[in-house]
N, C-alpha and C positions, 0 to 999 in steps of 0.2 A: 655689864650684864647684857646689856643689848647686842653685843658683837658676839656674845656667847651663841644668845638664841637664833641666829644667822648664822652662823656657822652648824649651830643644829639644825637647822629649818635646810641648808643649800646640803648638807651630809644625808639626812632624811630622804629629801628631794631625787639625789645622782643614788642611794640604794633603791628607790622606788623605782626610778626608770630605770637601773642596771636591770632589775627584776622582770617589768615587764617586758624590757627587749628580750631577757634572755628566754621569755616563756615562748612570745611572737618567732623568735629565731628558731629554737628548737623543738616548735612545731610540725609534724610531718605534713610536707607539701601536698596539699587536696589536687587529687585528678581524676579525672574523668571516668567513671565507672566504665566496665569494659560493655562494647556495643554489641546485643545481644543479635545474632544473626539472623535472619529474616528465613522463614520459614523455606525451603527447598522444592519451587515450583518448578518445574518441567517446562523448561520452552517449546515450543514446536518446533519440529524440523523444517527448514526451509521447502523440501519437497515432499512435506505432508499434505495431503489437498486441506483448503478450508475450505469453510460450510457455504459460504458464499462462490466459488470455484471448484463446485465439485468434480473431481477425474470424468463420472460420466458426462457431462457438456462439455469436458476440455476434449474427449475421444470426439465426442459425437461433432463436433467442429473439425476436427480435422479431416476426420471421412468423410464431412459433408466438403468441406474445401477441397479436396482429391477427387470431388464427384467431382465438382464444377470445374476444377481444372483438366478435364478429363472431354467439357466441352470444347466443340469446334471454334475457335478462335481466342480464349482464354488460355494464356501460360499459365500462371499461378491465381490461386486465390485464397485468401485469408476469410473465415468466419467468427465472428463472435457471437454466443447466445448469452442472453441475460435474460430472464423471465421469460415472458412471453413476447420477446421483438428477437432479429437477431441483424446484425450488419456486416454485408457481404461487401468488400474490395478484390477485385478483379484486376489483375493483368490481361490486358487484351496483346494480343499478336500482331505483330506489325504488319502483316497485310490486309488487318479490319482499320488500320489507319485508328486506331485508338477511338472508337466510336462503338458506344454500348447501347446499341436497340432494344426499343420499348418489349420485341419479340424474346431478344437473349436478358431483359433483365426479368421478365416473368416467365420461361424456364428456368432461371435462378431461382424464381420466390417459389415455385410449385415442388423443385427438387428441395430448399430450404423446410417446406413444409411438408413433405413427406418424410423427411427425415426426424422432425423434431414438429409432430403435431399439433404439442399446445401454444407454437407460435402464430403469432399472426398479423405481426408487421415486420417484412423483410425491407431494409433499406440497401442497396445496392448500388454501389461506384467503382467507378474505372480512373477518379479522378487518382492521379501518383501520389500528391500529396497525403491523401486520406486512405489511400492504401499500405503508403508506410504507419500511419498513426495506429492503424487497424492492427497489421502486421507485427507492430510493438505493442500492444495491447494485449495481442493472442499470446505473445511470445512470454509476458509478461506472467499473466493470466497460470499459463503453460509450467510456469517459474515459481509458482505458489502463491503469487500474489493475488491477495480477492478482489474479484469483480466488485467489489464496493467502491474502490478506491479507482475507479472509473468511470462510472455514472453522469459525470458531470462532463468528460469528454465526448463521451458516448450520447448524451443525450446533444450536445453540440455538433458533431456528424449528423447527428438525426437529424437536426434544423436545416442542415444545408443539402440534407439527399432527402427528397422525396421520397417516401417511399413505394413500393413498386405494388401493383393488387395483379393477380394471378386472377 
């Protein structure tokens, strides 16, 4: 009788597990709920102005850069304004031998601040290097990028150019 109930017990056993394999098996496979799409925000256009680079100081910098380059011994020059300071790079002309007098850098600051009067610290260089950083800055700027995301360059210029007083 004992080999009976072992033989009951191991029969028992293989239709219990046949069972619940078979329930585990033909289980439908769980997946992932489908991902509900995120709401349809409007990116900016690259040559949208922002709020920090408004069109008017991107204009008002280039008229004012077309004045100064419009001085006697000045090829080119780049402006940038950002609140109330603005920082002017100058190409000087090769028969001023790349030298920016105390005289041409406040004619600078006095046309700078006629043009855009709530400024009132014009920093002013001829140096090449910080002419191109300027020049990429404006172009930048120009590109839709906001003046925020410069600040910390811009004030780093400032450190190294005195600024000029009209």
């Amino acid at each position: 009788m004992n080999n009976k109930k072992k033989i009951i017990f191991v029969v028992f056993a293989v239709i219990v597990l046949v069972s619940a394999l078979s329930v585990v098996a033909c289980s439908p496979a769980r997946r992932p709920e489908p991902v509900q799409p995120a709401p349809n925000v409007p990116t900016p256009s690259p040559t949208a102005p922002t709020p920090n680079a408004p069109v008017k100081d991107d204009a008002m910098a280039e008229k004012t850069a077309r004045k100064i380059s419009n001085m006697e011994g000045i090829n080119s020059a780049t402006v940038v304004f950002s609140g109330n300071k603005a920082w002017v790079g100058v190409d000087m002309a090769a028969n001023v031998e790349d030298k920016l007098t105390d005289k041409t850098k406040n004619e600078i600051t006095k046309l700078v601040k006629m043009e855009d009067a709530k400024v009132d610290t014009v920093y002013v260089t001829a140096d090449a290097d910080t002419f191109s950083r300027l020049k990429n800055i404006a172009n930048d700027i120009a590109n839709g990028k906001p003046i925020t995301g410069f600040v910390n360059e811009l004030n780093e210029i400032g450190r190294r150019v005195v600024p000029s007083v009209d």
